[in-house]
N, C-alpha and C positions, 0 to 999 in steps of 0.2 A: 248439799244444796240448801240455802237458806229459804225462810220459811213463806217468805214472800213469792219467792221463782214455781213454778211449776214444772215438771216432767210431762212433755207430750211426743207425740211425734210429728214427722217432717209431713204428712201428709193434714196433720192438724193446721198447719201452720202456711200452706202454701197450696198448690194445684198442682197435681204433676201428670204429665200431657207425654204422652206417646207419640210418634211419627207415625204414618202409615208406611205398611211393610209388603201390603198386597201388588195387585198386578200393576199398578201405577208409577212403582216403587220408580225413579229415578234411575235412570243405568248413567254411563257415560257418555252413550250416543245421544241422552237426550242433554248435555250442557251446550250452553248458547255460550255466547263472548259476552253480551249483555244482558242481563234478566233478574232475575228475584235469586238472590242468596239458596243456598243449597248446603247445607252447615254440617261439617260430619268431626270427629275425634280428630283427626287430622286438621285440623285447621286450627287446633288450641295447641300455644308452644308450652311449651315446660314453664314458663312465670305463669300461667293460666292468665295468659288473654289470647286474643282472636283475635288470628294472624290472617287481614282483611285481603293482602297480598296472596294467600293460595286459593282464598272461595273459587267455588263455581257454582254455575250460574243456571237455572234452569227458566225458559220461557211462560208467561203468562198461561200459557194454555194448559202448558205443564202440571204448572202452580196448583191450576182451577181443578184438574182432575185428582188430586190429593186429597184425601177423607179426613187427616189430619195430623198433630205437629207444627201446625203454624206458629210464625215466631213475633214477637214482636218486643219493640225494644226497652230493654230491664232487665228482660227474663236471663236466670240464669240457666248455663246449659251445661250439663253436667254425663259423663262419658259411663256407661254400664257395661262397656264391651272393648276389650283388649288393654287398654291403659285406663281401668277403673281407677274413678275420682277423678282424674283431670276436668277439669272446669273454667269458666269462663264465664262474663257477661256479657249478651247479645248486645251492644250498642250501636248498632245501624236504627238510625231513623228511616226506615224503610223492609216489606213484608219479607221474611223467607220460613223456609221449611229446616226440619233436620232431617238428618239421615239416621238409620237403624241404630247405629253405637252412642246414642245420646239419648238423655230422658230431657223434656223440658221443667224446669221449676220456677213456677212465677208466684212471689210472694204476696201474700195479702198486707191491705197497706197498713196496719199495725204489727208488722213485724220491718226493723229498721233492716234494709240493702245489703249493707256491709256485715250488720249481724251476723245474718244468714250464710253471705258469703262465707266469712272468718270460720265459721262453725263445719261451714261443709268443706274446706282445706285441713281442717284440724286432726291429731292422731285419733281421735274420737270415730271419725268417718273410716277410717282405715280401720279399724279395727272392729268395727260393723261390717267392712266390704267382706273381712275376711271368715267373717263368722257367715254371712250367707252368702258367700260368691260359690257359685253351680258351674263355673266354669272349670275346664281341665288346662291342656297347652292355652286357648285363649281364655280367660279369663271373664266369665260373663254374668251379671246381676241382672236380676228381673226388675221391671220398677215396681214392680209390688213389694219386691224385700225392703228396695230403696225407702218404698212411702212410707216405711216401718219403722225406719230406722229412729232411735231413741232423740229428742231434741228438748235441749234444757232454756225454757222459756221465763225471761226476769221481765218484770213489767219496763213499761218503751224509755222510758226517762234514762236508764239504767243502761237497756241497750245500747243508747247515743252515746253514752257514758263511757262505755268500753269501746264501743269503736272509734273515740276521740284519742282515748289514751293508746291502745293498741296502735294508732294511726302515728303518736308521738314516738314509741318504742319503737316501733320497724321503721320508721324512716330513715335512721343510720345506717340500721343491719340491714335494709334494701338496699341501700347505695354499696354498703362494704360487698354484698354477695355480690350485685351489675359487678365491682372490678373484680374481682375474682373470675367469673365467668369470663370475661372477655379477654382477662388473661390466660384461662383452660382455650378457649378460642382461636390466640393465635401462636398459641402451643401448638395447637394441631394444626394451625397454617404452618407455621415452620416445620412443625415434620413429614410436612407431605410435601415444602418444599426441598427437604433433605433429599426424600425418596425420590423423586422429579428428578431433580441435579443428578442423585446416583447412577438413575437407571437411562439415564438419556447420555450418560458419560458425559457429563459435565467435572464433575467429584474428581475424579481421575482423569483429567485431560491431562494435568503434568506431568503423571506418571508413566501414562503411555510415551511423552513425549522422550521420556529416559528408559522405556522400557520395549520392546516389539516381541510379536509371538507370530509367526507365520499360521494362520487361523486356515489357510488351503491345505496346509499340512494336517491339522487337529481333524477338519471334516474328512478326509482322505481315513482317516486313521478309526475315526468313527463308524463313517461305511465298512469299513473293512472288519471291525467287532462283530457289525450288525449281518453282515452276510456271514461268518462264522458261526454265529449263533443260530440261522434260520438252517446253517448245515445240520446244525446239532441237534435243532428241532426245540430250541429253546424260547424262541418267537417265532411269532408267524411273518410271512412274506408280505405282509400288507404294512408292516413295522419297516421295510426298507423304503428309501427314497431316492434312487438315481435320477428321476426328473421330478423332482417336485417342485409345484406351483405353491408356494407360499402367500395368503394374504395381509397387507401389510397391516403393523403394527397401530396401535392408535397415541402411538407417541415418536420421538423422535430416537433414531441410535444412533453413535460413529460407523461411520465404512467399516471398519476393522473389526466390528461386530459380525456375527450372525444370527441369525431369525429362523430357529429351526423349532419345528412341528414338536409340541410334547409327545407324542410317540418312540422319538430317538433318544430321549432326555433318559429314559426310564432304564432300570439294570437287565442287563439281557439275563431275564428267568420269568417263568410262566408267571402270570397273574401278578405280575408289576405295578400294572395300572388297571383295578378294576373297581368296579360297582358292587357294593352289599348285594347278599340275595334275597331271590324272590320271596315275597314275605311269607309265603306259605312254608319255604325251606327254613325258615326263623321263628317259630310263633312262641307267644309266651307259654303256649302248654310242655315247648322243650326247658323252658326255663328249671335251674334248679338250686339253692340254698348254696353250693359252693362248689366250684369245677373249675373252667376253662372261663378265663374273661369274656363277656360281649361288649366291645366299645359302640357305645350309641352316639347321637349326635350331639348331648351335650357336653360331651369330653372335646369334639370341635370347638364346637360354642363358647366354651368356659375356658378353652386352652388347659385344660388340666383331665390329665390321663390316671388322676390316681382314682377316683370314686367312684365304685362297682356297683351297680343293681343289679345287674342280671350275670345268671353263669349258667351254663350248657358242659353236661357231660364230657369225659375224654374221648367215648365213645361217637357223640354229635360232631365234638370236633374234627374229627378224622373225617366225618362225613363233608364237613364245611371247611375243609383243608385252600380251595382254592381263594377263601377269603382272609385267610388267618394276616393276624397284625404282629410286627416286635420291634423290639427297641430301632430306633431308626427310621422306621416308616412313619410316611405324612397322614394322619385320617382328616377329610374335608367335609364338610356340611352342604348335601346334596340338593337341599329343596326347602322353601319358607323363606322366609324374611333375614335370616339365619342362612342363608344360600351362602356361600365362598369362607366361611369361618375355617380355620386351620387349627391344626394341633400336630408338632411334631413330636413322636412318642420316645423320651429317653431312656438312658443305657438300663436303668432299673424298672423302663415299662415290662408289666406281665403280659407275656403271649397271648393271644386273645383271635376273636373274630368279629369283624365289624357287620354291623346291621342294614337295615336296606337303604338308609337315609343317608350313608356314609360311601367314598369313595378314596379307595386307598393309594399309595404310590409310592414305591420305591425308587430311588433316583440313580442313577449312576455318578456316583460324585467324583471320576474321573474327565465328566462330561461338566456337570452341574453340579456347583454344594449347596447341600440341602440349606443350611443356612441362609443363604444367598435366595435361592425360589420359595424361600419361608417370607423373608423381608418383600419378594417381589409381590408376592404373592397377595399380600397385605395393604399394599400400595394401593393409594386411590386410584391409578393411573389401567392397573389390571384388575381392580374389582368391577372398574365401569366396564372392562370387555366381559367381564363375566356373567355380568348383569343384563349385559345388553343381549347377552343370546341365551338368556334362560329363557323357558319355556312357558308361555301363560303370566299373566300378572295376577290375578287373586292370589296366585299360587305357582309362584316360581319356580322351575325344575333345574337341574343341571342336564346341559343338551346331554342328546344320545354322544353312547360311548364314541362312536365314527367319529362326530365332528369332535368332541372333546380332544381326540388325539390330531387333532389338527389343528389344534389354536397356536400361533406362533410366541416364542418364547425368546426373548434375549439373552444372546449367549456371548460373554466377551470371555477372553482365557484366561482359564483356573486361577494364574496369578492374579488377575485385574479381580476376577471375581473376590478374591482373600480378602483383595485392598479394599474396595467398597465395602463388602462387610465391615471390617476393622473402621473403615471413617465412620461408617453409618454409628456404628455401634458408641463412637469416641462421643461422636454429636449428639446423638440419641438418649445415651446415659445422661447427663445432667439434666435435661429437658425430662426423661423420665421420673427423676427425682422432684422436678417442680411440681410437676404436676400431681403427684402422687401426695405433697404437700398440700397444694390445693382442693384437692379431693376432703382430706381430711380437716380445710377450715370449712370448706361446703357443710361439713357434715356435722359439724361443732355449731355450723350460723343457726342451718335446720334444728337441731334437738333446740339450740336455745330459742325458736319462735315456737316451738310445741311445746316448752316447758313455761312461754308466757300464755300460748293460748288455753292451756288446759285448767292454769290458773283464772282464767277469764269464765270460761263456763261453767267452772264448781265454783264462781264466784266470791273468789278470793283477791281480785285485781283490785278492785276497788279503793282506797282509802274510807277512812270509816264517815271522814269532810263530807269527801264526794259522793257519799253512800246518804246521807245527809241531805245534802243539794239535790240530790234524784230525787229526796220524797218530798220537798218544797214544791218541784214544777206543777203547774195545775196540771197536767194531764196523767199525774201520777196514781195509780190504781194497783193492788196486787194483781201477780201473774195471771191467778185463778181465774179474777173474773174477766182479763184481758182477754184470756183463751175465750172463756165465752161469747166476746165482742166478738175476737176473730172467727168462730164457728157461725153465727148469725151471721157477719160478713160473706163465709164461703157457701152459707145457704143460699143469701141472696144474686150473689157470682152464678151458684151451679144453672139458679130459676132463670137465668137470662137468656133469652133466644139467641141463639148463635146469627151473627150476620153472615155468617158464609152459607148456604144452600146444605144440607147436611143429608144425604142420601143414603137408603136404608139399606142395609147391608143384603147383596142377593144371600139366597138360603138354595143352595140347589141340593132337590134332596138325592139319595143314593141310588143308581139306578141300575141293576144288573144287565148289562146289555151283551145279547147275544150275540156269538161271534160269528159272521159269515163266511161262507167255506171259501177259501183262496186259493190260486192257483201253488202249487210247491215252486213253481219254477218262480213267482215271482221274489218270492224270501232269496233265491238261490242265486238270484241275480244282483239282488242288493248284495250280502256277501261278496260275488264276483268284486263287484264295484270297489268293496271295502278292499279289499285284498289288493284290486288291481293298482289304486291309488297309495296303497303303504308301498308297493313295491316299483314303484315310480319316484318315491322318497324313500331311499334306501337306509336315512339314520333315522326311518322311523320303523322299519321291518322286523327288529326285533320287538317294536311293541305290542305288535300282530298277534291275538290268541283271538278263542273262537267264543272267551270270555267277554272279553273288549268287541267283540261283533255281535253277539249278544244286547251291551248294552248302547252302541249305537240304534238295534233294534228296538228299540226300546220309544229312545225319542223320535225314531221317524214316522215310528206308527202312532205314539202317542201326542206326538209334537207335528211334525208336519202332515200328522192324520193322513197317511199313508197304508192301509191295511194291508199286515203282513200275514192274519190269521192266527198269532197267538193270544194266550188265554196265561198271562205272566201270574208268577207270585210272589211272596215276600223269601226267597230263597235266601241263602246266606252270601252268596257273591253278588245280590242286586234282584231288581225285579226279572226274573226269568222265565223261560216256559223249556226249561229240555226236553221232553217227550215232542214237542214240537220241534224242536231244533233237530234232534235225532232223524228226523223224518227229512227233514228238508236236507244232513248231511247225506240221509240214504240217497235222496234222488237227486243230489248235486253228481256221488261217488259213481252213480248208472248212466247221468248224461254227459259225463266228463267236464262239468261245470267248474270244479275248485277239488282241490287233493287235502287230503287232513293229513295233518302230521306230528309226531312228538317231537318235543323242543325243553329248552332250561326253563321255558316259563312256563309250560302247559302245552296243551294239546294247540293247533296253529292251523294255519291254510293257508295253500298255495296255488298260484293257477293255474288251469289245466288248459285243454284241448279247446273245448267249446265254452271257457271260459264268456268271450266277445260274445257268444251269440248269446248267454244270459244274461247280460249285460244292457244289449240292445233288446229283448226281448221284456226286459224290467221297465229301460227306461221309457222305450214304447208305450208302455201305460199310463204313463204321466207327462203332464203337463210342463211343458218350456221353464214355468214358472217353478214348479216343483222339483225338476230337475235342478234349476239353482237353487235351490234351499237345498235340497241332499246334497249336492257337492260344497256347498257353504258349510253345515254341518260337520260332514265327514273329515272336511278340510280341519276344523277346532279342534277335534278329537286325531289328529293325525298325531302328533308326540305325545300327548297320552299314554301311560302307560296304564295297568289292567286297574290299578287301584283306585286311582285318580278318576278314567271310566266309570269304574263301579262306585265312587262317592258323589259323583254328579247325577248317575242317572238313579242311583235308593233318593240320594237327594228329591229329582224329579218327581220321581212318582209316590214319595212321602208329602211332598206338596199338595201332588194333584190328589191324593188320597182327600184329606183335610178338605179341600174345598168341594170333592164330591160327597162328602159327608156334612157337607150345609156351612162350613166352616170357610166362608168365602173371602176373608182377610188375614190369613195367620200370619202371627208373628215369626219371626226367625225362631225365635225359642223353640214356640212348636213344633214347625219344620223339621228342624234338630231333632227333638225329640221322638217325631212319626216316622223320621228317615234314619234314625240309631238308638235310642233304646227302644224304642217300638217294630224293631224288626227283627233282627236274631243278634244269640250273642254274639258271632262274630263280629259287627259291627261295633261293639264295647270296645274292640282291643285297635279299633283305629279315634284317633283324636278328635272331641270332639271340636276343637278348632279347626281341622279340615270342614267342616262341616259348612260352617257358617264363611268359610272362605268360598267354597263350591257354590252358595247363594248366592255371593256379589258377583263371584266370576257367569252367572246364569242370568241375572239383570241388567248384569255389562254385556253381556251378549246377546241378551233380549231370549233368552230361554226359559222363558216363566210360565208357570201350567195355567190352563185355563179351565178346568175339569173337566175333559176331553176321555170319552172312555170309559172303561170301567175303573172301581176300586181295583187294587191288587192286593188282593186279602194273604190271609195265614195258609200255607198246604194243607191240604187236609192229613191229618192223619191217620198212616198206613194201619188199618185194622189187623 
């Protein structure tokens, strides 16, 4: 750095302004069709601008009750959560907010626009994200590390200087990258219009035209496998289908096709088509340096079955026999953003056992080749039905196993199947090769705009003319005493009254509040309720444990302030009270109320006798109004499964913790933190991007704590 520039950092240089993350926070059901901007990560494309076409919109009122994050236009808006560094500059002439995944950065007016910009695109940011980025799966910065981050300041003359020339340099290599891109563009138009034509039998109209397969004869032949097998005891009887209702496809097929259920698709032998296990049956404490493979969800994700982390004993394996994976089998990506990802494992994959996040499948390639439900599978045409009935949006699931074996599947005969493969694959390959060209001038344009900018801020860009002409302009001064200007600047900034109303944050202090003695039957009857409605949605009945009722309990006493009479704690499965639970099983098990039973997930419930009159006897107690809130409730958490439960509701009440602790605005970070390192180790060994997803899916559903209750402190421990 020359002798004139200064070293400071980005909070020297600019203001950096947070969003509000409190109860105000913005969900979904508060966007309007017209109103003040609402600005989140999503809204900036990959060139870092801000794509005006996706905003949404929140109402004046809205606006008004936000403490802060206001935007106004200049500022840049820069992403701290999920796709750190993408950026953008706010240019609406008109007020909005951001959302939690963005910090605001508004520069002082002796630091030049584009400067800054260039700087905070450069590998220089990246390479800060990576030294303090505190995120795990999602990837999340604090704006404190952010305002830290190192910034190499050359007096203003100088800055213009470089962003005139920088502006002359990337003008080409802008325009070469735009065709590029929009040639990777409609690469992937045309191979999704391949797959379109394939799978609609367009591809192969001629060849049926010279070819016939009596497809009454195939299904004849199928059924007839399938009841052999159920002799054998190889599948079960709910895998046959003499009347089946099929629903229809969300694309077009020929007649001479069939649309038959993935449940038939699959090889008649046990556990063809299942789901990882329960993560208790998998935990990293069985993990061991070298054994038996565990395929996890990024051998899906990545397509690539060779790179191992984890192995489990010969001995575990035997135990987890009904999940085991080998050469041949499909493993899928069951949940996240990362939901329908494939990987077909070849002839030299090592046996293994897939994890909870994966969903295995063996095919019958008499029926179906794998190759074929690989490429379908991929197809934009079947990821949108996949998409469409996952489970939740923060946090996408793959449906329960019932309906998954119900999704309908195009089936044309093994021969037509070969031939489509064979076209797909004829057309597919060249266009593979272009693009994979593409790829790598993408990647040649990038290093060459990093190996001009970096030249720019160890200031070396310059000519020695131009370096020359800088210290002519009258406003030329060393960096040093510039930072000084700029510091007086951001003094006088900070002394400024804010024109928005600024309201003082409530402090509500910590209040041990006594539990009032509750009737049993009333706890017993919620249960009832919970049970009666999973088993009235039958592909949600295996998500049923006495775990997951537990943690409905949770929010309807602490959320719909319902008292149930427990006295919860920081337990390792969530906020709990067992000693209370035990009591209310005892006198459910005496008034015939609900039956407990063992299961693959855990201990479970069933209903009993006087189930109903628990039921009515709960709801009796409440209010018209309160009755729709528990069944609205209970409804969200119906496909839920125990984990998912249990990270919304530690979620919950790590929240409500924090604000009964005077901490009446935390930030997600916090949150996170009070709801998974601050409760037990279990909770290390689940993702801290679950976390911060279970927040937005909680403000999208308006599940936000109000400090209702007590703390829910540490167990004491047992003397």
């Amino acid at each position: 750095m020359r002798e004139d520039w200064i070293e400071c950092t980005i909070k020297d240089i600019s203001k950096i302004i947070n969003g509000d993350r409190g109860k105000n926070y913005p969900s979904r059901t508060h966007y309007v069709s017209n109103g003040l901007p609402f600005v989140s990560a999503g809204n900036i494309n990959d060139s870092n601008k801000l794509e005006k076409s996706s905003l949404n919109f929140i109402s004046q009122e809205r606006f008004d009750l936000l403490k802060g994050g206001f935007l106004k236009q200049g500022d840049i808006l820069f992403c701290i959560r999920g796709s750190l560094g993408k950026l953008a500059i706010y240019d609406l002439d008109i007020d909005g907010a951001i959302a939690s995944s963005l910090v605001i950065v508004r520069r002082l007016k002796s630091v030049e626009e584009k400067y800054l910009l260039y700087y905070l695109s450069s590998f220089s940011i990246k390479l800060f994200i990576n030294e303090f980025n505190n995120g795990t799966a999602q990837p999340n910065l604090s704006a404190k590390d952010f305002s830290n981050f190192k910034f190499p300041l050359p007096p203003l003359p100088e800055q213009r200087a470089i962003v005139k020339k920088l502006e002359s340099l990337f003008s080409s290599l802008d325009a070469g990258v735009a065709d590029l891109k929009k040639a990777q563009q409609q690469l992937k138009i045309y191979r999704q219009s391949v797959l379109k034509k394939a799978f609609e039998g367009e591809m192969t109209k001629g060849w049926r035209e010279k070819n016939s397969y009596n497809m009454d004869d195939f299904l004849q032949e199928l059924k007839n496998k399938k009841v052999t097998a159920i002799k054998e005891k190889l599948i079960s009887k709910g895998d046959y289908f003499p009347n089946y209702k099929l629903e229809q496809l969300n694309f077009t097929t020929p007649n001479s096709w069939l649309s038959l259920p993935w449940k038939t698709l699959t090889s008649n032998r046990k556990y063809a088509l299942k789901r990882g296990p329960f993560g208790s049956a998998l935990k990293k404490d069985f993990f061991v340096e070298s054994g038996t493979v565990v395929y996890e969800q990024g051998h899906a994700i990545n397509d690539d079955p060779y790179r191992h982390r984890y192995f489990i004993t010969p001995e575990k394996f035997e135990e987890l026999k009904a999940f085991a994976v080998g050469a041949g089998d499909l493993i899928i990506s069951c949940s996240g953003a990362t939901l329908g990802r494939i990987c077909l494992l070849p002839e030299d994959a090592e046996v293994g056992v897939i994890n909870q996040a994966l969903l295995k499948v063996d095919l019958d390639e008499e029926v179906i080749l794998k190759k074929y439900f690989l490429i379908l599978f991929r197809s934009e045409s079947f990821q949108r039905l996949i998409f469409s009935k996952a489970l939740g949006s923060a946090m996408p699931n793959m449906v329960g196993m019932e309906e998954l074996k119900e999704m309908p599947i195009p089936i044309p005969s093994i021969l037509e199947q070969k031939e489509i493969v064979k076209q797909i694959e004829s057309r597919l390959s060249v266009c593979d090769s272009i693009e994979q060209n593409i790829k790598e001038s993408l990647v040649k344009a990038e290093a060459l705009r990093q190996s001009i900018l970096k030249k720019s801020f160890e200031g070396n860009l310059l000519t020695a003319q131009q370096l020359a002409e800088c210290k002519q302009a009258a406003d030329y001064e060393p960096a040093s005493v510039l930072l000084e200007r700029i510091k007086a600047e951001q003094n006088k900034v900070t002394a400024k009254p804010s024109k928005k109303k600024v309201t003082q944050p409530l402090v509500v202090a910590k209040i041990e509040t006594p539990v009032a003695k509750i009737s049993a039957d009333i706890h017993a009857g919620l249960i009832a309720k919970v049970i009666k409605i999973h088993e009235e949605n039958p592909a949600s009945i295996d998500n049923l444990s006495h775990i997951k009722c537990e943690k409905i309990a949770h929010l309807v006493e602490y959320h719909l302030q319902i008292p149930l009479g427990r006295k919860p704690v920081k337990d390792a499965a969530g906020p709990d009270d067992y000693p209370h639970l035990k009591k209310i099983e005892h006198r459910a098990k005496m008034a015939n109320y609900f039956a407990i039973q063992k299961k693959e997930i855990g201990y479970s419930y069933s209903s009993a006798k006087n189930s109903d009159k628990a039921i009515d006897k709960f709801q009796s107690a409440l209010s018209d109004e309160k009755n729709k809130q528990l069944d609205d409730l209970i409804a969200l958490f119906l496909k839920f499964d125990l984990e998912v439960s249990e990270i919304i509701a530690t979620t919950y009440a790590g929240w409500n913790n924090l604000i009964l602790n005077g901490n009446a605005n935390p930030s997600d970070e916090e949150i996170v933190y009070e709801s998974r390192e601050n409760w037990s180790e279990r909770k290390l060994k689940i993702a801290r991007e679950r976390f911060f997803k279970a927040i937005d899916w909680m403000r999208k559903n308006e599940i936000v704590p109000t400090g209702y209750g007590a703390v829910v402190p540490f167990p004491k421990k047992k003397k």
